[in-house]
N, C-alpha and C positions, 0 to 999 in steps of 0.2 A: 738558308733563309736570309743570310745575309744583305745577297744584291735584291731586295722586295724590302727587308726593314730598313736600308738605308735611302727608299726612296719613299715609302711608309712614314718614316719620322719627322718629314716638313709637316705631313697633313694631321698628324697628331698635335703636336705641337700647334697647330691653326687652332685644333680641338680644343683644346687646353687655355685658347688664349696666353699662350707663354709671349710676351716682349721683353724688353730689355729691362733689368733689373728685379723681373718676375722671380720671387722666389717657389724651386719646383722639385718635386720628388719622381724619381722614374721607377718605377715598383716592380721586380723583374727586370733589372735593365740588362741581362744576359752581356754578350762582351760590349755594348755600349751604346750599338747604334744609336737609341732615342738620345742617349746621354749626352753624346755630339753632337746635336742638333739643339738641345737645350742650354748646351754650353756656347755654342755663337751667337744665340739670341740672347741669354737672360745673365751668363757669366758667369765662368766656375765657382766663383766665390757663392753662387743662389741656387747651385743644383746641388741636389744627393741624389745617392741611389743605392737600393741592395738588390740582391739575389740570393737566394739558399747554396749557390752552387759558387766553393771556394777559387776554382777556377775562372769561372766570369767575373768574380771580383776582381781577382788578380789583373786580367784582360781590362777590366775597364778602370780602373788605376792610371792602369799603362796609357791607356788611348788618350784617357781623359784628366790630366795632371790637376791639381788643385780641387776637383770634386770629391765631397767628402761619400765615397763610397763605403757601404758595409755588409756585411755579411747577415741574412736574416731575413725571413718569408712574410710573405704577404699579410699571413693572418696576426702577426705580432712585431709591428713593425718601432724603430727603436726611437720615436721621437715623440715628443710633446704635444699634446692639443695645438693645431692649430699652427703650425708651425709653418706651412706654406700653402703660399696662394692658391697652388693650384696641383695636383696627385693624376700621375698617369700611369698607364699600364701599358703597354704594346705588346701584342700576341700574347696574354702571358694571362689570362684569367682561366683558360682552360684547362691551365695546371694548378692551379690554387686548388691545396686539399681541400678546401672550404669557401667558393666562389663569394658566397653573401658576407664572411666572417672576413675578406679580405678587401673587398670592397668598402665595408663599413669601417675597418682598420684605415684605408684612404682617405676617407671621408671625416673620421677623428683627429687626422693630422693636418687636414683641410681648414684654413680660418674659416667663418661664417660668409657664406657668400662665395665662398673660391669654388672652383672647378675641379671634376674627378672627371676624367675621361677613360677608358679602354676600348680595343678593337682585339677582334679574333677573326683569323681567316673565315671563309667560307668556307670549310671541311665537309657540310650537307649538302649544300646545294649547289656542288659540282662549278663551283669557279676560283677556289683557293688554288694555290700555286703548286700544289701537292695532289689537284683533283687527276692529272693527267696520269698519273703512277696509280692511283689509287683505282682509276677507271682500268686500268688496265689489269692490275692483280687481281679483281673482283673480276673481271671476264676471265682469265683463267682460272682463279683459285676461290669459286664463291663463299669460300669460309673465312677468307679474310676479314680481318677486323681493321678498319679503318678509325678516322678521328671523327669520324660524324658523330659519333655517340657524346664528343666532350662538351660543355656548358661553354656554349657561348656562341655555335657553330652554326645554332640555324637564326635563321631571323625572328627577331623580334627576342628573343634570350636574354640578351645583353640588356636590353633595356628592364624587362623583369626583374633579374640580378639586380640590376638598378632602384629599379623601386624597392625591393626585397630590405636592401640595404638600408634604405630612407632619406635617400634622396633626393631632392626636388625635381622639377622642374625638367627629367628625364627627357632627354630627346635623341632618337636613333637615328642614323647614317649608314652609309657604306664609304668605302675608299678606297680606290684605284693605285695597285701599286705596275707598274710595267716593268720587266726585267728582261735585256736582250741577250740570245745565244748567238756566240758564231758557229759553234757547230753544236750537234747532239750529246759529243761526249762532255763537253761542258754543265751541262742540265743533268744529264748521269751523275757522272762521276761522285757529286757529294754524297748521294742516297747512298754510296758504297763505302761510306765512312763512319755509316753505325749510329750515325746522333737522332736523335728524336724519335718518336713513334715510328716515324717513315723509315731510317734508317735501321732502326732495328728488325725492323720487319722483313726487308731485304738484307739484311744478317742473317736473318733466320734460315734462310732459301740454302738448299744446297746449292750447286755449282750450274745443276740442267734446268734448274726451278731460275735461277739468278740470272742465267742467257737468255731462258723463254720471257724472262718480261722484261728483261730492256730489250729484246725485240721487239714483243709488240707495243711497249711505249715508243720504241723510235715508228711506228706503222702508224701510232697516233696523231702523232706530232707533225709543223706542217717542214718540208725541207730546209734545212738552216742555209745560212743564219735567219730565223724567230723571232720573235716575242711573246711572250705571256703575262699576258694580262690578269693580274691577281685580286679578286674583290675579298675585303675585309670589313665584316660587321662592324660597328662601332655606336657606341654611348657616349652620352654626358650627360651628366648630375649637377647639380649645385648643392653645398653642405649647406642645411637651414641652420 
């Protein structure tokens, strides 16, 4: 997901209204993409950010020096009423054990008036960046379980969530991220490294099951070098 969040987080951060001196929380900041992108605009000293996962904190530490990063989920997150301007989320509401409970947690630490924004790929309606693998395993294996089922993934969700939570002023988008291959085994190869739904799913596969669909993904895909054009749901709220 990487080369999609790191071109993802300008158009988040537009979401957000994050400028310079914006103080901002990245909610889910995984190893840190958004966190980078709100760190040149608004300045380490005005960003935080957590994740549940001791490893991503660790990585966006690293990435992102002077951000006071922490350890700690969505639905309990570790600051004060009101404490920044403005609360985002990138990719990252679809794991919230508790979509509306983590949203509302954003919107707590939101002054009055500030901005809560999130996006989630399009995982239903066939243009997330993961649609091409998924299209693919469903023609062979129709008992695949894909991401279409998670909250947030078809249209109109996010903003529900949105209201759900109580937030004003609710307004829905999409946003375009492009990501280019030189070759095919570029676009592979990470699915074969185990992380996310996606990857574990192609963990699963034995060895004949693991050939047949990165063949027929590469039959889908158009000759490299490519692009994939990745459409991602997206919200924003205002805290009353």
């Amino acid at each position: 997901m990487g080369a999609y969040a790191r071109r993802l987080a300008p158009l988040m951060a537009d979401l957000g209204d994050v400028t310079a001196g914006s103080r901002v929380v990245d909610v889910g900041c995984g190893p840190g993409a958004l966190t980078n992108e709100l760190v040149h605009r608004a300045g380490s000293e005005s960003v935080a950010a957590v994740d549940p996962s001791e490893s991503f904190v660790e990585a966006a530490r690293q990435r992102n020096p002077g951000v006071d990063v922490r350890r700690a989920s969505a639905e309990s997150l570790p600051f004060d009423d009101g404490s920044f301007d403005a609360a985002l989320a990138q990719l990252v509401v679809q794991f919230m054990r508790d979509p509306v409970a983590g949203i509302r947690e954003m919107a707590r630490v939101t002054r009055p008036g500030g901005a809560v924004a999130a996006c989630v790929w399009d995982h239903a309606g066939g243009t997330g960046p993961l649609s091409p693998l998924w299209d693919a395993a469903r023609e062979l294996y129709p008992d695949a379980e894909d991401e279409s089922r998670l909250p947030g993934t078809r249209r109109g969700q996010l903003g529900a969530l949105f209201a759900a939570a109580g937030l004003h002023e609710v307004e829905e988008s999409s946003l375009i991220a492009s990501a280019p291959f030189e070759t095919f085994d570029e676009w592979w190869e990470p699915f074969t490294l185990g992380v996310g739904p996606a990857g574990a799913y192609v963990a699963r596969l034995d060895d004949e099951q693991r050939a047949e669909l990165r063949e027929r993904c590469r039959t889908r895909l158009p000759d490299p070098p490519f692009t994939i054009d990745a459409q991602a749901w997206a919200a924003r709220g205002v805290r009353p």
